[in-house]
Each structure stands twice: as C-alpha cells, then as structure tokens.
Steps between C-alpha positions, in 0.01 A plus 500: 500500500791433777523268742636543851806272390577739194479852736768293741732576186429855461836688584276769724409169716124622510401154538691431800346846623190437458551172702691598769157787527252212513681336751564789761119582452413164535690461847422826634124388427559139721696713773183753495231191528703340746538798718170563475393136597745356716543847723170389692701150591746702671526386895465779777682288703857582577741341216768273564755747573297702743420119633835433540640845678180458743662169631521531840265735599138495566288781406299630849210834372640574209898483656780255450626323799804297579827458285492584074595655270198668420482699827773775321255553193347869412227616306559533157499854372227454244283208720204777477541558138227408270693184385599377842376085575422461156198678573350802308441750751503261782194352333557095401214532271770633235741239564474425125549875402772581691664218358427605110592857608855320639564301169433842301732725703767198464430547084514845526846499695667212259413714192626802684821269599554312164283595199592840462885519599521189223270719250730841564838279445323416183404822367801633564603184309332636222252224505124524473458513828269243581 
C-alpha cells in the first residue's frame, strides 16, 4: 500500500498530478458556489467607475445633464445580449445562474488557452500526455 509521500517519488510525478487535479477541481467548485451565491449580492447601482465619470452631471428622464465624462458613452454592442447586467435574459431572478454560467465559460476558455497547448507540447514531447 503507498502513501501520497511515496507516489511524490515516482519519476512519472503521478502524485503531484493527481494533486495539482484535486486542487483545480476543488477551486473551480468554490468559484462555482460563490458565483452562484454571491451573484444575487451584486448592486444595480452604478459602480464606482460609472460613479466617478457621472461627476458633474445630473441625470434629468433618463438623460445626463451638465459637464462629465459620461455624457460621450454608447451602448455597448452586446447590452441586449442574454448576459447583459448580470442578468439572464434581462431577468434578475437568475442572477446566480448567469454567474455559474460566467465561471464555466471562463473554465472552458482557460483549458482552451492553457491545458491543451501545454498537453500538445507534451505529446509531441513524447510524454503521456496528461
């Protein structure tokens, strides 16, 4: 029977593997909870840097009045998309989802972006692979 301190010495380094496994899975799990929690705590208020380019100006039905940098702003491109306020759908019921569905795209994009470039450099290495 091995311990975790005897597959550390294997030369294939299948005990540092299988750690370094554990621990992605266990922080992609807190980054999923905590999306799905904390999302709902987010503020529909205006964030500090909108705050702080609305200086100056007072906001008369729905327009911007007076002197700031926020009176040269446009409408995002993708402000209607499903994503758009950290809304699903424009619906703050799925605050929590749309934040879950954000941490998963980000996973999805850093294996795209790291995992499998590093796991073709090592095939071609003529490692395992993994």
């Amino acid at each position: 029977m091995s311990t975790e301190r005897e597959t550390d010495l294997r030369p294939d380094g299948a005990g540092r593997r299988r750690r370094g496994v554990r621990f992605s899975v266990v922080l992609g799990l807190a980054a999923l909870l905590l999306a799905g929690v904390v999302s709902y705590l987010a503020d529909g208020s205006p964030d500090g840097l909108e705050s702080v380019t609305r200086q100056g100006c007072t906001e008369v039905d729905g327009e911007l009045r007076g002197d700031c940098v926020a009176q040269a702003e446009r409408g995002h491109d993708l402000a209607g998309s499903v994503f758009a306020d950290y809304t699903l759908g424009g619906d703050e019921t799925f605050t929590g989802f749309a934040g879950v569905l954000g941490v998963l795209v980000t996973l999805a994009v850093t294996v795209v972006l790291v995992w499998l470039p590093l796991r073709r450099r090592r095939s071609r290495q003529g490692g395992s692979g993994r």
